[in-house]
C-alpha positions in Angstrom: 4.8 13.0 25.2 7.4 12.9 22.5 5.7 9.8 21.2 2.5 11.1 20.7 1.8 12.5 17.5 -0.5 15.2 16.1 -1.6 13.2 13.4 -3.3 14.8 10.2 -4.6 12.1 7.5 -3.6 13.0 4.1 -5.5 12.6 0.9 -5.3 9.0 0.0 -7.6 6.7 -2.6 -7.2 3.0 -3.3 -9.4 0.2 -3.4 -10.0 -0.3 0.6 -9.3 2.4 1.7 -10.6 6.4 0.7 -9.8 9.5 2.9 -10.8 12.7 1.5 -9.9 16.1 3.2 -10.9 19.4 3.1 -9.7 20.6 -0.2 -12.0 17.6 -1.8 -14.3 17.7 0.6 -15.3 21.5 0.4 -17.6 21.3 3.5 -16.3 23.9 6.3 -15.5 22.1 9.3 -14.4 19.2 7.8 -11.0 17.7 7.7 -11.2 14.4 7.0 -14.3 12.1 5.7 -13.4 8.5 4.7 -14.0 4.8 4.6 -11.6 1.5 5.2 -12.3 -1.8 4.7 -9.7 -3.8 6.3 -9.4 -7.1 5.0 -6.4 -8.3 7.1 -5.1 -7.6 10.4 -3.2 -4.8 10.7 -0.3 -2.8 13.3 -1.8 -1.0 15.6 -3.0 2.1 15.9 0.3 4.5 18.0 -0.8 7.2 21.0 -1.6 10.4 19.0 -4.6 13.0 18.8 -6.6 15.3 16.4 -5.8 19.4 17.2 -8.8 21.4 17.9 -11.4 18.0 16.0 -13.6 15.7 17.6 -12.8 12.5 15.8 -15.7 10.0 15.0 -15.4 6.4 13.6 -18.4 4.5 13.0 -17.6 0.5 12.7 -19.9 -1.1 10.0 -18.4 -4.3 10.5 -16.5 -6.5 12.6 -15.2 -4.2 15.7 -12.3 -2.3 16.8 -10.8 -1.5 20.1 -9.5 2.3 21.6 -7.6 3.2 24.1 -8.0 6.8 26.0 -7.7 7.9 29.7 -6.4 4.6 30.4 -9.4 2.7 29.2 -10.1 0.3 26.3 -13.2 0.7 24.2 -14.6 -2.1 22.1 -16.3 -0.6 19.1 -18.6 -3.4 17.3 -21.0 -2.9 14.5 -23.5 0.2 14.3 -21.7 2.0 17.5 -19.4 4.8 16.9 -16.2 6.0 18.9 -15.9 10.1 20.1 -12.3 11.1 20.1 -12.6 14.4 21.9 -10.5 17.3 20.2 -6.6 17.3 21.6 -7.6 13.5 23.3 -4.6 11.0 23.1 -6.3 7.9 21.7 -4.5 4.1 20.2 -5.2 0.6 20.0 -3.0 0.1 23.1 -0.5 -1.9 20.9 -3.6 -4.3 19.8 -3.3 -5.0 15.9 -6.3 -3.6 14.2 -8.4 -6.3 13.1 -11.1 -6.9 10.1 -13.3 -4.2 10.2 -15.0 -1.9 7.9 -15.4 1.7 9.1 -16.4 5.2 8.0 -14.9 8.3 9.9 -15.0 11.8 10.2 -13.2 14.9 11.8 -14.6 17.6 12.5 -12.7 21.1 13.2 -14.0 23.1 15.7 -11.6 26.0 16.1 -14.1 28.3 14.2 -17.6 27.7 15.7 -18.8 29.8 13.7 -18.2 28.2 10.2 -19.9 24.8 10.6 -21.3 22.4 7.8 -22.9 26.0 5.7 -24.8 26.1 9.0 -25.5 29.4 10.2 -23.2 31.4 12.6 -25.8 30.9 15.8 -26.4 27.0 14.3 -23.0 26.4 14.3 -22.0 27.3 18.1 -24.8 25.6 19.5 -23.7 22.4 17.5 -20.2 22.8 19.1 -21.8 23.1 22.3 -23.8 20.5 22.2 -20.8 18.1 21.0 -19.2 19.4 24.4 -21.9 18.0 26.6 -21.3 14.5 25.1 -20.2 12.2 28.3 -19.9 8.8 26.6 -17.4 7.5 24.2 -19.4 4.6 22.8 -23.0 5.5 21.5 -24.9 3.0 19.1 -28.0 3.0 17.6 -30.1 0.0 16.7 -32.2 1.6 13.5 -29.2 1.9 11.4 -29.6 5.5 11.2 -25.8 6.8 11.5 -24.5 4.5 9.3 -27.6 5.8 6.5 -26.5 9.3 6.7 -22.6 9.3 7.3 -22.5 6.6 4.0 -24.6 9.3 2.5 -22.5 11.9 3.3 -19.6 10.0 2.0 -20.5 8.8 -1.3 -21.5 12.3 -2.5 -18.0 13.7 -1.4 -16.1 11.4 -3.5 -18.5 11.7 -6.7 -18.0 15.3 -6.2 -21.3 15.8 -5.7 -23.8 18.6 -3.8 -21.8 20.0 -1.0 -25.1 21.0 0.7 -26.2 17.8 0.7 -23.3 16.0 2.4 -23.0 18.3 4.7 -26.6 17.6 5.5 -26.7 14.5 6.2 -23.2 15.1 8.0 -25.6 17.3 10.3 -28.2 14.2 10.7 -25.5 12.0 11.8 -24.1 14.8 14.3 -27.6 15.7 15.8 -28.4 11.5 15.8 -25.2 10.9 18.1 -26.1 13.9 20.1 -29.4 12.3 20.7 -28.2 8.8 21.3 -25.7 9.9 23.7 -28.6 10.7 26.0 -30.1 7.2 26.0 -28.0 5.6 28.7 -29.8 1.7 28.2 -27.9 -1.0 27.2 -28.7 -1.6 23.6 -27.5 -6.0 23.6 -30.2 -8.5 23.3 -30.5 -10.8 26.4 -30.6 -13.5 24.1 -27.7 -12.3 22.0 -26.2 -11.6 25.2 -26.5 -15.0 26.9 -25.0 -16.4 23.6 -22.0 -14.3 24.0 -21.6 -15.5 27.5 -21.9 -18.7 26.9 -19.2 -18.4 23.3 -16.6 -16.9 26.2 -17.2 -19.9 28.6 -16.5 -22.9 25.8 -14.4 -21.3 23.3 -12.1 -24.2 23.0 -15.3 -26.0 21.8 -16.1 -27.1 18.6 -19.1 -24.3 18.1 -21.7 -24.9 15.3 -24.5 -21.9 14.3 -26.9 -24.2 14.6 -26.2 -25.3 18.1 -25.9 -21.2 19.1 -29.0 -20.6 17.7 -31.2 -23.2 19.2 -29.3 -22.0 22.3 -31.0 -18.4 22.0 -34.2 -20.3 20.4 -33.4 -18.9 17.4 -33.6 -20.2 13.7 -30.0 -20.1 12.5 -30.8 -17.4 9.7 -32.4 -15.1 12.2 -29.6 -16.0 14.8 -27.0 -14.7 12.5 -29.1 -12.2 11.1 -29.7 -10.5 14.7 -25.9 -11.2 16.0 -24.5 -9.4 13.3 -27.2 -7.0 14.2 -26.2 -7.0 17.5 -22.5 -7.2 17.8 -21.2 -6.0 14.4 -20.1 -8.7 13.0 -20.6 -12.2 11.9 -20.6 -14.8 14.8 -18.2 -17.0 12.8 -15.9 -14.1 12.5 -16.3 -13.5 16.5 -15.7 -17.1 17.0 -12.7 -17.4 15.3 -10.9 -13.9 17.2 -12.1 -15.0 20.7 -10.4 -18.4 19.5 -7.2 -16.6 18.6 -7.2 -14.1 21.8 -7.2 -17.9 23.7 -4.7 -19.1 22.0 -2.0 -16.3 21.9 -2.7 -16.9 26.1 -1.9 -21.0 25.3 1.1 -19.8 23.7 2.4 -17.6 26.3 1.9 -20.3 28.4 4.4 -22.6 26.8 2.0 -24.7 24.8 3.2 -26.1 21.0 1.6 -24.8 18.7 0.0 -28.3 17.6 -1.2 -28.6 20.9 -3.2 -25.2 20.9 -4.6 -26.3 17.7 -5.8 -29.3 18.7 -7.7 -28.0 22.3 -9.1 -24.7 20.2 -10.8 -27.8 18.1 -9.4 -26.3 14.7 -9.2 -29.5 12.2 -5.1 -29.3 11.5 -2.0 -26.8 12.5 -2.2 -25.6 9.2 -5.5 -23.7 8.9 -4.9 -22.7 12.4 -1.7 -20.9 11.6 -3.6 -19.6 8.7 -6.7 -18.1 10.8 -4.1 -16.9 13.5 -1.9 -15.1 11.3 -5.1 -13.3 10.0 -5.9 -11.7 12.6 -2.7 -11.4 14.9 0.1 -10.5 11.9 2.2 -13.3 12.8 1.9 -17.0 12.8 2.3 -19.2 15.8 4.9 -20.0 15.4 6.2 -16.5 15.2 4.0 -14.9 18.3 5.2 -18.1 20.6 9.0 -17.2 19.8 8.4 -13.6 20.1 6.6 -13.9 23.6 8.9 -16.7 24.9 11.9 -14.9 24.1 12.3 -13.1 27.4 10.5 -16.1 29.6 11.6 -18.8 31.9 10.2 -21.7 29.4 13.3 -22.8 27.8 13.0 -25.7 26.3 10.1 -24.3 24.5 12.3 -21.4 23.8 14.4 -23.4 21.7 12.1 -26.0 20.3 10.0 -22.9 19.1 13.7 -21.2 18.0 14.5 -24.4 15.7 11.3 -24.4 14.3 11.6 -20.9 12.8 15.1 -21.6 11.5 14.0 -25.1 9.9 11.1 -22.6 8.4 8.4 -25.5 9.9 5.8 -22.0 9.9 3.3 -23.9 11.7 
């Protein structure tokens, strides 16, 4: 437990990334509202939780895995991820990878002071938050990511208070709702198409050939899989190529080699896609992984590599 941290987000604007807090905010109940675009992958996300807030982050794109109660969550585009108040959440030491994503905390210590809601408003929001079962919940009409953008762009131009918190209350009472609807909201033919992307990764995959597979135009193939799954399906191609080769790589394999079978055209833009999304280049991930393994002579050819600087 001495790990885990209460962590409290602090006041913070730049060009990616804007978290506001109560005292710009000005919305009882609260604590944090903000947006981050991550462009690049980034460390992941250490065990810690939110005091007495229920933490929401809504993925707009890409996706992001949690880990809670010994689980991983995969949060994709349009779905949001509940972080129950005092619940130990991470990554479970998995870089963050390119997302965007909007989130909110929400204090619950007073039930009584809610979002200008009235006193009786307020508890039965609170107690209908508690009844939530689920830790994923997505919607397909876009509706959660309307109001919680809403909400957000008034708070940072300072603008009605009311009115945020309105639509703060639409997107509350939305994932209330939604958490009810227990169906499975993936496309069978969006579906199948994922299927089949895990079963030839190491393929060279074109759109085109995807969408005739879901007998789809290739506009409206990659107009309803970023619907679907949150994210462009070049962008899902290329991490499910890089979570296969940082497996090769364990395994011993050069990284040329790994290249080559994940049909990427040359080492170079496959050290460049790889670092993108895992922090370190291949080079760099093989000799960190092999380190403490039984593959010695890949140990050392990986070892002079680095020390020759050959950053493949």
């Amino acid at each position: 437990m001495a790990n885990i941290v209460n962590w409290k987000d602090e006041y913070h604007v730049s060009g990616d990334r804007i978290v506001l807090t109560n005292s710009e905010a000005q919305i009882p109940g609260i604590r944090i509202i903000a947006r981050h675009k991550i462009k690049n992958a980034m460390l992941p996300l250490l065990p810690h939780y939110h005091e007495g807030a229920y933490e929401f982050t809504l993925i707009t794109e890409g996706k992001m895995s949690f880990y809670t109660n010994k689980r991983e969550y995969t949060v994709s585009g349009n779905c949001v991820f509940v972080s129950f108040p005092d619940e130990v959440h991470s990554t479970n030491n998995t870089p963050i990878t390119l997302n965007q994503q909007y989130w909110i905390q929400l204090d619950v210590t007073d039930n009584k002071n809610i979002l200008f809601l009235s006193e009786e408003a307020s508890a039965n929001l609170v107690a209908d938050l508690s009844k939530i079962d689920r830790r994923l919940i997505q919607t397909d009409d876009g509706e959660l990511r309307h109001a919680l953008k809403k909400a957000f762009d008034i708070c940072c131009a300072n603008g009605n208070r009311r009115q945020a918190a309105a639509y703060i209350h639409i997107f509350l009472e939305t994932l209330i709702a939604a958490s009810l609807n227990k169906q499975d909201n993936v496309c069978a033919d969006i579906d199948n198409a994922l299927s089949y992307l895990e079963e030839h990764i190491e393929e060279d995959l074109q759109l085109a050939d995807l969408a005739d597979f879901c007998h789809l135009s290739t506009s409206r193939f990659k107009q309803k899989f970023r619907r679907v799954v949150g994210t462009a399906p070049r962008h899902y191609i290329n991490e499910k190529k890089i979570t296969r080769a940082k497996k090769l790589l364990k395994e011993g394999k050069s990284v040329t080699d790994v290249a080559m079978q994940l049909n990427f055209n040359n080492s170079s833009y496959f050290a460049t896609v790889f670092k993108k999304y895992a922090l370190l280049t291949p080079t760099q991930y093989a000799y960190k992984h092999l380190l403490g393994g039984e593959v010695d002579k890949e140990k050392e050819n990986v070892k002079r590599a680095i020390n020759l600087g050959r950053d493949n």
